[in-house]
N, C-alpha and C positions, 0 to 999 in steps of 0.2 A: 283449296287445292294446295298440294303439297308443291315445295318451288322444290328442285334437283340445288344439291351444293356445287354440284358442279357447273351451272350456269355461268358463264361470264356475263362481267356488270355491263358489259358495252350489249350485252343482249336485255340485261333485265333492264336498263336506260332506254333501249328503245320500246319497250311493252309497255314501259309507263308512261315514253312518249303518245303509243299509239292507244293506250287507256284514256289519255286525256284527250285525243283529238276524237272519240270513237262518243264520249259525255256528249263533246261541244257538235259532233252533228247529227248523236240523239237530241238534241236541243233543240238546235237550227231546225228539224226535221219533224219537229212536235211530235216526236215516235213515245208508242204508249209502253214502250222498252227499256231496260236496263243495260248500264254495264255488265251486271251479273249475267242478265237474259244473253246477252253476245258473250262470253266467255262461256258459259252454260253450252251453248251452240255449239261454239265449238267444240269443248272438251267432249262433249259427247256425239260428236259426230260418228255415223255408221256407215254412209253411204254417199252419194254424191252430188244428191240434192240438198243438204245438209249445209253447203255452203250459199245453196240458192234462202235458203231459209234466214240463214244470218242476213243476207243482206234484202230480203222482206222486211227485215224488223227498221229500217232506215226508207224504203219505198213507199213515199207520198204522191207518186205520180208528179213527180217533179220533171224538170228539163233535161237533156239528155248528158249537161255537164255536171249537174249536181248524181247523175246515176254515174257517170266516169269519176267523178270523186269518191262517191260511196266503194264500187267497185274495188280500186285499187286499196281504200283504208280496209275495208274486210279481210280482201287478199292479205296485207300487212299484217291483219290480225289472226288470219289462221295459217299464215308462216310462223308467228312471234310466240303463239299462247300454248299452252299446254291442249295435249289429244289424250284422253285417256287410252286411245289403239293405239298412243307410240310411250307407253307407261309414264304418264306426265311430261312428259317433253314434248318440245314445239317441232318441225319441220325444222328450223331454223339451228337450232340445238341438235337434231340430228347429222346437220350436213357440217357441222362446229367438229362434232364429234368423230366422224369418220376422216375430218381432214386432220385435227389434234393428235387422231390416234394413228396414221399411218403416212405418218412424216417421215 
């Protein structure tokens, strides 16, 4: 995936934070998933089960704190990642952008 140059680091520092928290509870989670497979997800999302999909890939029928964890990390990660329907930028990069540019 192509990153934007115009990204700020305090955004790509938290992608990478939430890349790495996204491994560790692919791990915790014995999920038969990728980092790539949730990035994948998201960037290609069309519709709005799309998000219910990403966080499938983390649902072992666990307890209802370990799904309030998953939940909010997904969330984090499809604010933070790139959407191919907002031309490689994140949510997060969008709302950067509309505030950067009309100061």
């Amino acid at each position: 995936m192509v990153q934007s140059q115009k990204t700020p680091t305090t955004i790509l520092n938290k992608r990478k934070e939430i890349e790495q928290e996204i491994v560790e509870m692919l791990a915790k989670t014995k999920s038969d998933f990728s980092l790539e497979d949730v990035r994948d997800a998201i960037y290609c999302e069309e519709d709005n089960d799309d998000m219910m999909k990403a966080m499938a890939m983390f649902d072992r029928g666990g307890n209802a704190s370990k799904l309030d964890n998953i939940l909010e990390l997904v969330t984090d990660a499809w604010n933070y990642f790139p959407h191919k329907s907002l031309k490689n930028r994140s949510p997060i990069e969008m709302i950067y952008e509309q505030e950067y540019f009309h100061q």
